[in-house]
C-alpha positions as CSV (number, residue, x, y, z in Angstrom):
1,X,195.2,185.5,49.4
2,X,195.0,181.7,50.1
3,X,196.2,180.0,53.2
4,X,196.1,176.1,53.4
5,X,194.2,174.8,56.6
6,X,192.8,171.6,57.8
7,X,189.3,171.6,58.8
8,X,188.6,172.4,62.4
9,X,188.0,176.0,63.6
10,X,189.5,178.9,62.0
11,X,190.9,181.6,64.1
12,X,191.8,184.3,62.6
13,X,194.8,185.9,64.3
14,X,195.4,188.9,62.2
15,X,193.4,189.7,59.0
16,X,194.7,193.7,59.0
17,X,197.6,195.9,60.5
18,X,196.9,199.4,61.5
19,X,199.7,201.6,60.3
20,X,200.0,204.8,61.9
21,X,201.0,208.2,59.8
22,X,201.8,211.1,61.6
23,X,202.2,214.9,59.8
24,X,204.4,215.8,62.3
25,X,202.8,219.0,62.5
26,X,201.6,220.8,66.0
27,X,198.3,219.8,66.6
28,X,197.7,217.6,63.3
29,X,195.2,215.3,62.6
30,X,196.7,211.7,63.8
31,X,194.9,208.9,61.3
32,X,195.5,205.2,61.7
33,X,194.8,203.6,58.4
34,X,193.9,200.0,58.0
35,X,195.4,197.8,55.5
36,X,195.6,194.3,54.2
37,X,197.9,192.4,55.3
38,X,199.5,188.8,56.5
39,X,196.5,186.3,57.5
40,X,197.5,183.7,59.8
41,X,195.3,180.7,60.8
42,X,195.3,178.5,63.4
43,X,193.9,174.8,63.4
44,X,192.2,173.4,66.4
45,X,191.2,169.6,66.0
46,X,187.6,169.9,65.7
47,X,185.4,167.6,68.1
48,X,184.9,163.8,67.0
49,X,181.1,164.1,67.6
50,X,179.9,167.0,65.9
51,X,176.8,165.7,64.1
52,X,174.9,167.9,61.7
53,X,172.5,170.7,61.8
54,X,168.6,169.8,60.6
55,X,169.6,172.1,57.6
56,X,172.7,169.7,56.5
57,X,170.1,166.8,57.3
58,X,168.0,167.8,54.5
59,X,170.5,168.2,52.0
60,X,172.0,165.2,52.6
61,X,168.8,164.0,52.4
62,X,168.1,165.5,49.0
63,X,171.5,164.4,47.6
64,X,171.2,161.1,48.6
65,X,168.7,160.5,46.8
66,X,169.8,162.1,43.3
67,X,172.9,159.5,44.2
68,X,170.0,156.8,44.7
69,X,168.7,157.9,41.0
70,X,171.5,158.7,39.6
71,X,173.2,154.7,40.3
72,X,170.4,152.6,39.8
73,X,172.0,150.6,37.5
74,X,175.1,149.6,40.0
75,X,172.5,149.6,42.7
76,X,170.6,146.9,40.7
77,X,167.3,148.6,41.2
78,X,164.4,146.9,39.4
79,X,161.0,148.1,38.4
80,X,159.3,146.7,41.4
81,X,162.2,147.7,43.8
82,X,161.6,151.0,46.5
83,X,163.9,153.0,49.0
84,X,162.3,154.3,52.5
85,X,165.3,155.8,54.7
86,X,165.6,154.2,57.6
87,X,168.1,156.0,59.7
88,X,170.7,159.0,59.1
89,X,173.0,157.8,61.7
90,X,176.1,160.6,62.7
91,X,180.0,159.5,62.2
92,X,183.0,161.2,63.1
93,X,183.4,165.0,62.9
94,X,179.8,164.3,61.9
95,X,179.9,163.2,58.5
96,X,176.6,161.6,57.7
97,X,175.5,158.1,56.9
98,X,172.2,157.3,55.2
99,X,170.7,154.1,54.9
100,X,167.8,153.1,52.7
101,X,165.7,149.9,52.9
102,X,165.1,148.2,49.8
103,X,161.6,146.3,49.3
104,X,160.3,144.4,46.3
105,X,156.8,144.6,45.4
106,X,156.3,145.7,49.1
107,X,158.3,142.9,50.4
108,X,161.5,143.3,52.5
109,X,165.0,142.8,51.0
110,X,167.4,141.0,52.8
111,X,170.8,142.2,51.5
112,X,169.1,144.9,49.9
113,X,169.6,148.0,52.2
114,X,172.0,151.2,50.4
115,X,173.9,153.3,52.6
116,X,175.1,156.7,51.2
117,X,177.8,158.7,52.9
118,X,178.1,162.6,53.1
119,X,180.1,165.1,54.4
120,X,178.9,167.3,57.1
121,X,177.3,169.8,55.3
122,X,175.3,166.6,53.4
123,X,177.1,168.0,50.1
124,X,179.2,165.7,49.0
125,X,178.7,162.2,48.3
126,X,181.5,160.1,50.1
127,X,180.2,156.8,48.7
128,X,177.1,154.4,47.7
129,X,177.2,150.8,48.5
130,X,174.4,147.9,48.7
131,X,175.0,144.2,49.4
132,X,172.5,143.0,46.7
133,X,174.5,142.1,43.4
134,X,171.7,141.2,41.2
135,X,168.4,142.4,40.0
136,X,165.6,140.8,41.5
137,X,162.8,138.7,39.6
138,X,160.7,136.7,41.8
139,X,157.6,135.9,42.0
140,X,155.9,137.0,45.2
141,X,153.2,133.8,45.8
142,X,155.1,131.4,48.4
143,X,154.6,127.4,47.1
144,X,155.3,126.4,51.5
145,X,153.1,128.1,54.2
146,X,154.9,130.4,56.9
147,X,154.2,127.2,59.0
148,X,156.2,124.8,57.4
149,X,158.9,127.5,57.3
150,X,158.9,127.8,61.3
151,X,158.6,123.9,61.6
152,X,161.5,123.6,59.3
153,X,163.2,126.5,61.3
154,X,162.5,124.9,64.8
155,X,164.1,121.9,63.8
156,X,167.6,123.2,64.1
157,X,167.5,123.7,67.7
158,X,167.1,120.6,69.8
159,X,166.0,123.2,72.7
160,X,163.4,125.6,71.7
161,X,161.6,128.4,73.9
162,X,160.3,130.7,71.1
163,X,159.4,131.3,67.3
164,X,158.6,134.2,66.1
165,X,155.9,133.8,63.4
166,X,157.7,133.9,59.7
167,X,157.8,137.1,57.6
168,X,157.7,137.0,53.6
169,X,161.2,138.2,52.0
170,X,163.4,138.6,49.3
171,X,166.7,136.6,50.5
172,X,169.0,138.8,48.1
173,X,173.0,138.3,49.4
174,X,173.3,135.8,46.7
175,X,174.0,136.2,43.3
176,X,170.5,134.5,42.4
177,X,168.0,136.4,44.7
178,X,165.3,133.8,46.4
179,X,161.5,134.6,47.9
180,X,162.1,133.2,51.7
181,X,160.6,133.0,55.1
182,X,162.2,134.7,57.9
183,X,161.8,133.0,60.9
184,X,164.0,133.5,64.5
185,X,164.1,130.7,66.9
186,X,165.6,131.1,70.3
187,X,166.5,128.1,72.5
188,X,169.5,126.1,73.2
189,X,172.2,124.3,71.1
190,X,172.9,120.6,72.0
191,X,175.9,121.6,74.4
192,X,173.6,123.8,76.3
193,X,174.6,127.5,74.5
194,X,172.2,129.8,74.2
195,X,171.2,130.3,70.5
196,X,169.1,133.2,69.1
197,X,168.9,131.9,65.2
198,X,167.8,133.8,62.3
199,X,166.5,132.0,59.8
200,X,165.6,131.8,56.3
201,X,163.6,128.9,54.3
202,X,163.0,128.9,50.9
203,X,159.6,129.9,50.2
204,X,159.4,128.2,47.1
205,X,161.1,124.8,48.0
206,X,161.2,124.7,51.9
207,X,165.2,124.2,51.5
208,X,167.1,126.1,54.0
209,X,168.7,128.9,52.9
210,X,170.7,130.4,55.4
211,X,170.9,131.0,59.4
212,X,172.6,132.9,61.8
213,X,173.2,132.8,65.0
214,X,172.7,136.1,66.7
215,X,174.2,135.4,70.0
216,X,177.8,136.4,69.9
217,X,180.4,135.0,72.6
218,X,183.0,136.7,74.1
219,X,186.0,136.1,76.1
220,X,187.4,139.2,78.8
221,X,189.6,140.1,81.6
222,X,190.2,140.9,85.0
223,X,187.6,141.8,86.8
224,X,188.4,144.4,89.1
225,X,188.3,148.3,87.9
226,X,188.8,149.5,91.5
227,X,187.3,152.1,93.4
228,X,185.5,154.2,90.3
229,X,182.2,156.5,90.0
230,X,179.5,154.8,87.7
231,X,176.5,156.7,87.0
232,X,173.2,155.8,88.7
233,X,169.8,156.9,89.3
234,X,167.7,157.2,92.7
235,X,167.7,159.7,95.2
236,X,168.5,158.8,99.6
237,X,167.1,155.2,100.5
238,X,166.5,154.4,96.7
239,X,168.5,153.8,94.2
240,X,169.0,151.6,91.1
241,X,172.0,150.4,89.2
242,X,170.1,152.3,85.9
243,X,171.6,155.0,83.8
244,X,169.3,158.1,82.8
245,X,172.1,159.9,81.2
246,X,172.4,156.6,78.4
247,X,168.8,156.0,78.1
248,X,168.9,152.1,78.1
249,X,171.7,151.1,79.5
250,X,171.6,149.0,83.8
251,X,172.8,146.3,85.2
252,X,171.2,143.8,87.5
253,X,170.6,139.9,87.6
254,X,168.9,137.3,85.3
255,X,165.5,137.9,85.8
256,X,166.8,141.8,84.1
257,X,165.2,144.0,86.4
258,X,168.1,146.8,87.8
259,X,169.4,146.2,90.7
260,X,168.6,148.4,93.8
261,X,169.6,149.5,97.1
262,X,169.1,151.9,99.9
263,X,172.6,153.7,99.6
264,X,174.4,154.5,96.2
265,X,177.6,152.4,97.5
266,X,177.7,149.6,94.9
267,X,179.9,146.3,95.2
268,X,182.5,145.4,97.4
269,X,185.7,143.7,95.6
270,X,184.7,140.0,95.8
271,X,185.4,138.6,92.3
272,X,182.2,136.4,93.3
273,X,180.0,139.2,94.2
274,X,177.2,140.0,91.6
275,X,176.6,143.5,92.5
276,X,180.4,144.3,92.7
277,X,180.1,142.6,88.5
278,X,177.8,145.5,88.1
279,X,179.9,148.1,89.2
280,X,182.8,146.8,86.7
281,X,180.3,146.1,83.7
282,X,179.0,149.5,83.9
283,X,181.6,151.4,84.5
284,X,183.3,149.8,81.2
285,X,179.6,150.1,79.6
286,X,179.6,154.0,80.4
287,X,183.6,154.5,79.6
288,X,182.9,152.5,75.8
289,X,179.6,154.9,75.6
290,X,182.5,157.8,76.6
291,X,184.9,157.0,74.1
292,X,182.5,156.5,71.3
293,X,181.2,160.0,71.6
294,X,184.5,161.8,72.3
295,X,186.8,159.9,69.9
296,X,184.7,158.2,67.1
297,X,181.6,160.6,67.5
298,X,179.1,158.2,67.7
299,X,175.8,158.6,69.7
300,X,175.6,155.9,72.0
301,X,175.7,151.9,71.0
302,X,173.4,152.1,69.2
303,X,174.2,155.1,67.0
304,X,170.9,156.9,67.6
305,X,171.8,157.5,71.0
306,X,170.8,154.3,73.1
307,X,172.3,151.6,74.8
308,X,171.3,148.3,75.6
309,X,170.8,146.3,79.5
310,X,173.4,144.0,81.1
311,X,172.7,141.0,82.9
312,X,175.0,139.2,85.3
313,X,175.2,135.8,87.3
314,X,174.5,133.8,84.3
315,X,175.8,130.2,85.1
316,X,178.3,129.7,82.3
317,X,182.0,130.3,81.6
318,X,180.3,132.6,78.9
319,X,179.1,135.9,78.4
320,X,177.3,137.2,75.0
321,X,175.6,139.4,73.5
322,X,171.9,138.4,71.9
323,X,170.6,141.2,70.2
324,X,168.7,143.3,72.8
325,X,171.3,143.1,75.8
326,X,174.6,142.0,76.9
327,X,175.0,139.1,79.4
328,X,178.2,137.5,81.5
329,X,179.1,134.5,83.3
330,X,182.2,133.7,85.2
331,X,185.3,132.0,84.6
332,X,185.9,128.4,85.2
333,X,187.5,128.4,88.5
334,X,184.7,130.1,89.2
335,X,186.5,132.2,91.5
336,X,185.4,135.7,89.1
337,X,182.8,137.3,87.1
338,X,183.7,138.1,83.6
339,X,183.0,141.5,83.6
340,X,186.4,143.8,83.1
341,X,186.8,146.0,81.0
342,X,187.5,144.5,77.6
343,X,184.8,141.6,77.6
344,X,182.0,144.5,78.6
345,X,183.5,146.4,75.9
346,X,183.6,143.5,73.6
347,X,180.4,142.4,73.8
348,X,178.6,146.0,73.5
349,X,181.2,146.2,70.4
350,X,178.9,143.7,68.9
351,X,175.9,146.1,69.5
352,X,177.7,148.5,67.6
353,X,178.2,146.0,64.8
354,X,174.8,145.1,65.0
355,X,173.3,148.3,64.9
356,X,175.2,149.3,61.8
357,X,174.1,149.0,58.0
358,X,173.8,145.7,57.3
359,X,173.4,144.4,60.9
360,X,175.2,141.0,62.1
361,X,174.1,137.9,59.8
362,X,176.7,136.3,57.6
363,X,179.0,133.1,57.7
364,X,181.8,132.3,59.5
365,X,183.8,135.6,57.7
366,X,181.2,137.6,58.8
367,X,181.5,136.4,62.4
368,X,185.2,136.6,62.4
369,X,185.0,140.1,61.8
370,X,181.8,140.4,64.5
371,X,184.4,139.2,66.6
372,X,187.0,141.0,65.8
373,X,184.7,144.1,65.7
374,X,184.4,143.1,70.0
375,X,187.8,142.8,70.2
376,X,188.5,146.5,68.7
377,X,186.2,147.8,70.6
378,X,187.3,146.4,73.9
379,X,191.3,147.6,73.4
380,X,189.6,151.2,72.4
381,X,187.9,150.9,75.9
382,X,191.2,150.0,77.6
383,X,192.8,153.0,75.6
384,X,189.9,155.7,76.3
385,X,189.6,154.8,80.3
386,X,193.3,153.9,80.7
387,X,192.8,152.9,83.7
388,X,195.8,152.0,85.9
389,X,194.2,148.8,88.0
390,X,193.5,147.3,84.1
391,X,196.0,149.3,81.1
392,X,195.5,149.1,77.8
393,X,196.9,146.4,75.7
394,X,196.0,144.3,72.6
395,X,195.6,141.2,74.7
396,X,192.2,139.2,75.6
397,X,191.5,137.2,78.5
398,X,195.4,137.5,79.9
399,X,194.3,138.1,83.4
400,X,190.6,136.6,83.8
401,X,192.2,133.0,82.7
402,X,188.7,132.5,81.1
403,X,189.6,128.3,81.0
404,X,193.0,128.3,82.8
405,X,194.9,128.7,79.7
406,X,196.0,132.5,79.4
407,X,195.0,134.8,76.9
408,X,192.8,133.9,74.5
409,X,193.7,135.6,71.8
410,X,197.1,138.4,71.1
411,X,195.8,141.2,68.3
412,X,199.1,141.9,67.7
413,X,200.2,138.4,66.7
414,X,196.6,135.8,66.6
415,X,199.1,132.9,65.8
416,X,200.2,132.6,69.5
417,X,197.2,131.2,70.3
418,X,197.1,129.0,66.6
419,X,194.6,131.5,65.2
420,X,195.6,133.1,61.6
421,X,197.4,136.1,61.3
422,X,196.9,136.3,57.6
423,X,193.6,136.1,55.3
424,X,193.4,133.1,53.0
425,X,190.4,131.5,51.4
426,X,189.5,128.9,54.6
427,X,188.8,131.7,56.7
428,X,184.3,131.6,55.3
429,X,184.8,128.1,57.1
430,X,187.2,129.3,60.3
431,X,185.4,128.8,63.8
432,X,184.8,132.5,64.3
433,X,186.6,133.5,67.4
434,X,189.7,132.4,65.2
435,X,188.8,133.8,62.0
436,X,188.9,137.4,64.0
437,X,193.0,137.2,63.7
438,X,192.9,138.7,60.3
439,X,191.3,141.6,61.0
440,X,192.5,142.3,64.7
441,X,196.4,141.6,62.8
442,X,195.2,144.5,60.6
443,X,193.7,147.1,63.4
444,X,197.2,146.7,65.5
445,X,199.1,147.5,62.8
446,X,197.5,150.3,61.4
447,X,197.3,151.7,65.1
448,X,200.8,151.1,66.2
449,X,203.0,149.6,63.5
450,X,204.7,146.5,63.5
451,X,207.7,147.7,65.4
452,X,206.3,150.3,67.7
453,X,208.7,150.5,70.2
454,X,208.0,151.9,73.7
455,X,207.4,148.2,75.5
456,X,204.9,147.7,72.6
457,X,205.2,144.4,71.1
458,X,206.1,143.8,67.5
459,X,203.8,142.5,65.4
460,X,204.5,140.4,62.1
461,X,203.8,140.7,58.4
462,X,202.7,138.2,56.4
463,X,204.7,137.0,53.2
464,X,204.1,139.3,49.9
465,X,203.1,142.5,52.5
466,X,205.1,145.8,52.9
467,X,208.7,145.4,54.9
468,X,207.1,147.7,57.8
469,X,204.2,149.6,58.6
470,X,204.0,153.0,60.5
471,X,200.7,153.2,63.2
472,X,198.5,156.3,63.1
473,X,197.8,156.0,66.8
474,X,194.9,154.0,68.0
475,X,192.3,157.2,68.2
476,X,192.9,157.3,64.0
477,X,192.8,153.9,63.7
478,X,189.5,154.1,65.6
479,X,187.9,156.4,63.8
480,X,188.9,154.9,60.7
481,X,187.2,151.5,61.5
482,X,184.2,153.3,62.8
483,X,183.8,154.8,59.3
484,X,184.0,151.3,58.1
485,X,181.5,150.0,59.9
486,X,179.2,152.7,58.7
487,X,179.5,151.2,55.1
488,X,178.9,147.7,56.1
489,X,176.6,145.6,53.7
490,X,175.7,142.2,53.9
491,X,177.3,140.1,53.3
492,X,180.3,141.7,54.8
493,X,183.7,140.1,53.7
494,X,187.4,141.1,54.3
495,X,187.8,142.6,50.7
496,X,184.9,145.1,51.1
497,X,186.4,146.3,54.5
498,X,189.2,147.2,53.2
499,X,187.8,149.3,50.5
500,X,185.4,150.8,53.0
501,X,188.1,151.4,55.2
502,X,189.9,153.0,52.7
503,X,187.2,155.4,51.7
504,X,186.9,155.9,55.6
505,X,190.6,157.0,55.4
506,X,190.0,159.5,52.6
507,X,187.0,161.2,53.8
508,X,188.1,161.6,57.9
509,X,191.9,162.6,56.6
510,X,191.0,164.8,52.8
511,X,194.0,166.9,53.8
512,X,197.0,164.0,52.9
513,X,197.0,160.4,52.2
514,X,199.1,159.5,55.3
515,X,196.2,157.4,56.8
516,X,194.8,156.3,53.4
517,X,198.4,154.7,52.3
518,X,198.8,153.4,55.9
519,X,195.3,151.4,56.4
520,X,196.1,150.3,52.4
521,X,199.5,148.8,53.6
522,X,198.2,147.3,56.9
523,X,196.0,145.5,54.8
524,X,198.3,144.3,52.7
525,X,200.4,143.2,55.6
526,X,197.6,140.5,56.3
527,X,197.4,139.0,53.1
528,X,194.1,140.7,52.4
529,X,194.7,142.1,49.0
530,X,192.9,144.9,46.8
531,X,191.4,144.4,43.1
532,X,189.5,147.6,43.2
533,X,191.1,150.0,45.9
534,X,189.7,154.0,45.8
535,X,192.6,156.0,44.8
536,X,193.6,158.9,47.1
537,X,194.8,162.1,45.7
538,X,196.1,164.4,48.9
539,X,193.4,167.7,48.8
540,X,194.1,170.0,51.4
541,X,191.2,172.2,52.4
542,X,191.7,176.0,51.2
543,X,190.0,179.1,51.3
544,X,190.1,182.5,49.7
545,X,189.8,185.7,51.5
546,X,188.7,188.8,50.7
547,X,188.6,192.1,52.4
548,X,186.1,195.4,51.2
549,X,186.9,198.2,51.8
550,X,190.5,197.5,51.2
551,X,191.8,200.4,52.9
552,X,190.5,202.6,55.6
553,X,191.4,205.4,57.5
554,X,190.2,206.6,60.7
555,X,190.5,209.4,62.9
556,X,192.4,209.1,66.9
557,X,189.3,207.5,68.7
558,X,187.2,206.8,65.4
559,X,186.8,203.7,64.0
560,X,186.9,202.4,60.2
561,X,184.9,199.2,58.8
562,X,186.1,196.2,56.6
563,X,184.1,193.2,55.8
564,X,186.1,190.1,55.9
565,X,184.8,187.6,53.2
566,X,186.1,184.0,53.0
567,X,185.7,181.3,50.1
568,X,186.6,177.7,49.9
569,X,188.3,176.9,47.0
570,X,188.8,173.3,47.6
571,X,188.9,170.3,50.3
């Protein structure tokens, strides 16, 4: 028989009846025979963070890369052009992204990297996507020393504390690949930000070719969680504000060292108080790690199970995150640290952008949706820890007043603050924290809708989109723009979102097209429009069973066999 199920575990409630036949006779043989009959099966939502045996490792291994051979051609792989796989990172219900670096005659590609999805079992090949969109044909002899690279790169700091020594590339985002220095310089900008900028110089001209800035601002909340249990380490008279459960992740002053203390009583209210910042930054650090694991099935920030340090105190109505750790500032009455819920999640939501395929670099569309990608992440914080001192909303900054002027920006509707609700072509050259309307616009609405009800506000629609939009809750719509993430490829644009998200849709939800149609039309309702969308074709997982012997019969206190067999026959 077949019986249509999603995936998840299969119980199966009754796969024979035992019919009883009597003779009627005094003192006959009573047999119970065993039949096929009715199966019923029962769906229990399997867990978000389920990753893979080593068994489905290696296949997915192996199939990724026959999908590597097999796409060469759309891959624009050259003869000088190799894959190494760098990481085989774990996504919801533990589907499998692998991603391969790309080098050129030895050197590293830029742009280059190919990330291949599978399903859990590592069978089936979910998609293959690279940033690069050209083959590459460069010479490898640089006509400028690594020298002049870093003088050129230190230049565009007037504040400069470090430079790392440049690095031989292929720059390869472009349509016209370029051999480049790669050169970081960290220092200041002329308003006194910090700056962490990655570099590239033209190796053949000395032309700058791109830079990014790596330190990412954010903007939170209140500051005040309440009384709430954080995890520390230590034993009695010494402990320290550092988690051992999520290896990397404390909290202590500028200097980074953890804080410590004689009794594991941390904090005590004062929106001025550093060590009472601590208690609120990690207790939204470890709720975010929570909430990663138990709804989007990710291992830690960083994917590989890891998380990243947190330093408070720093003297700034600011706090960002740089690459290697998360730090926060205080508001500009000065009267609160900014470290509530949604600006700790926010800025460890750009270590999860970061420390997915493709990383962080990119122009001012690539920052919006950095930023956008911290806002997300913060209101799926709020959701996860719904806590009652701090509930969850699509607002950010409502209640710290971050520069006395409310909320900084409304995911539901960006335009109250004068940021875009809708995609157009000025948002490559939108101020970042403003170009994160479009995609923040799209997350609400595919979470809630644009008429939710329930004391949720409404949200708008942008001219040419549906009339309305139904939400898929905001654990969906999490997972869905986790999956997106995981295709990420530089450089990372509005329109390849929403086909990644798309194919997020499809291979999270196989069983309808409910999500897939819903993520397509909250795209649509912020003017970001498709040319090449994946098509979804509802495939409901089903199986087959079978049952040998058939029949059986058994004597009063004997006992018959049957093997039950099952087969999937699609999904």
């Amino acid at each position: 028989m077949n019986s249509t199920f999603k995936s998840g575990t299969i119980a199966v409630l009754a796969a024979a009846a035992l019919t009883a036949s009597m003779t009627g006779a005094a003192g006959a043989t009573s047999k119970a025979h065993l039949s096929t009959a009715a199966t019923t099966v029962a769906r229990t939502e399997p867990p978000a963070f389920a990753p893979a045996d080593p068994k489905s490792r290696d296949r997915a291994k192996v199939n990724a890369d026959a999908a590597l051979a097999a796409g060469a051609e759309r891959l624009h792989k050259g003869s000088g052009d190799a894959f190494t796989l760098s990481s085989n990172v774990a996504g919801t219900y533990g589907l499998q992204y692998l991603t391969y670096e790309r080098t050129y005659k030895g050197l590293p590609v830029y742009g280059g990297e190919v990330v291949v999805g599978t399903d859990r079992a590592g069978q089936v090949i979910q998609q293959v996507v690279t940033g690069q969109t050209a083959k590459i044909k460069v010479g490898t002899e640089p006509s400028v020393t690594g020298r002049q690279a870093a003088a050129t790169a230190r230049a565009l700091l007037p504040q400069v504390d470090e430079v790392t020594t440049a690095k031989l590339v292929v720059h390869a985002t472009s349509a016209t690949p370029k051999l480049a220095w790669r050169v970081q310089v960290a220092g200041r900008t002329a308003t006194g930000r910090p700056s962490v900028l990655d570099v590239f110089v033209d190796a053949r001209s000395g032309s700058l070719i791109d830079k990014f800035d790596k330190v990412h601002e954010g903007t939170g909340r209140g500051f005040y969680n309440g009384t709430v249990t954080i995890d520390t380490s230590g034993s009695a008279g010494s402990y320290r504000m550092v988690d051992t459960t999520r290896p990397g992740l404390q909290c202590g002053g500028q200097n980074g060292s953890a804080y410590t203390k004689s009794s594991d009583s941390w904090g005590n209210g004062s929106g001025t108080d550093l060590e009472t910042a601590c208690v609120d930054a990690l207790y939204a650090a470890q709720m975010e790690w929570n909430m990663l694991r138990d709804w989007l099935g990710r291992n830690g920030h960083s994917g590989t199970g890891r998380s990243f340090p947190i330093r408070v105190g720093l003297n700034d109505v600011n706090a960002f995150w740089n690459g290697s750790y998360t730090t926060f500032g205080h508001n500009q009455a000065g009267n609160q640290q900014a470290t509530p819920m949604d600006v700790v999640g926010h800025e460890f939501g750009h270590s999860v952008f970061t420390n997915t395929p493709g990383g962080d670099n990119g122009n001012n569309e690539v920052g919006g949706l950095n930023e956008s990608t911290g806002d997300i992440f913060g209101a799926l914080t709020e959701a996860y820890a719904n806590n009652p001192n701090d509930p969850p909303d699509y607002q950010v900054g409502e209640e710290v007043n971050l520069v006395g002027n409310g909320p900084i920006r409304y995911m539901y509707n960006p335009s109250q603050v004068g940021d875009p609700n809708c995609y157009s072509t000025a948002i490559p050259t939108t101020e970042v924290h403003a170009a994160a309307g479009p995609q923040n616009h799209w997350f609400y609405l595919l979470a809630e809708g644009n008429n939710p009800g329930g004391g949720k506000p409404s949200s708008p629609i942008c001219q040419g989109g549906p009339s309305s939009v139904t939400g898929v809750g905001i654990q969906k719509a999490g997972k869905i723009f986790m999956g997106t993430l995981q295709a990420k490829t530089q450089p990372w644009t509005h329109a390849k979102a929403r086909v990644a998200s798309l194919n997020a849709a499809k291979a999270l939800f196989p069983n309808s097209c409910v999500e897939f149609n819903t993520v397509k039309s909250a795209w649509d309702a912020v003017s970001v429009r498709g040319t090449s969308d994946p098509t979804c074709v509802a495939n409901p997982d089903t199986f087959s069973l079978q049952v040998s012997p058939g029949s059986g019969a058994a004597d009063p206190g004997g006992s018959a066999a049957t093997t039950l067999s099952t087969v999937t026959t699609g999904g």
